[in-house]
N, C-alpha and C positions, 0 to 999 in steps of 0.2 A: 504494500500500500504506500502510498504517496500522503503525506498530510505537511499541510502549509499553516504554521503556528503563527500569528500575530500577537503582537504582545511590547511588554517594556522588558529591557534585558533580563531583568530579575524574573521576570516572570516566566520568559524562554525560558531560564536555564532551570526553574524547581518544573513547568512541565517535560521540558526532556527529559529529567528524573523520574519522574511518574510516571509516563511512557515507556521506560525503561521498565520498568518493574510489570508492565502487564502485555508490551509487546516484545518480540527481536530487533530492537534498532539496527540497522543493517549501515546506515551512514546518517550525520548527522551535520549539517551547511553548519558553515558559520553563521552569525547573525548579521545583516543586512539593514541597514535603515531603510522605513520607506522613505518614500517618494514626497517634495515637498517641506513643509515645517512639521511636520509631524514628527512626537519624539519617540513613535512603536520602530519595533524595529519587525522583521520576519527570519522565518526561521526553516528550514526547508527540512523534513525530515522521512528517511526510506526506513519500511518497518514493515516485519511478520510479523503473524500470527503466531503465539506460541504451539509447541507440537499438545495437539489435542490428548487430551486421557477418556477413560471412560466417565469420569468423572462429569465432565465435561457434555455429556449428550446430553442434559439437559435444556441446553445452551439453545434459542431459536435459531432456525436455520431459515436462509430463502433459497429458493429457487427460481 
């Protein structure tokens, strides 16, 4: 999965933590200012899914 984090630096770096803990972070961008006056910055981050258990079939699924 691809997910695009906006945010204030501090806030990038405790959600890539969090993220960490429930997906595989696979690569992690630096942080980027946006665009503008604006003082968020983005955060670009590549991530699995952790390997399934049976545990886990509970879990909604789509198709």
């Amino acid at each position: 999965m691809k997910l695009r984090l906006t945010g204030t630096l501090a806030e990038l770096s405790e959600a890539a933590a969090l993220l960490g803990e429930v997906f595989e972070l696979l690569e992690v961008s630096e942080p980027y200012p946006n665009r503008g006056t604006s003082k968020l910055y983005r955060l670009y981050v590549d991530a699995d899914l952790p390997t399934r258990t049976t545990a886990d079939a509970d879990r909604r699924t789509w198709s």
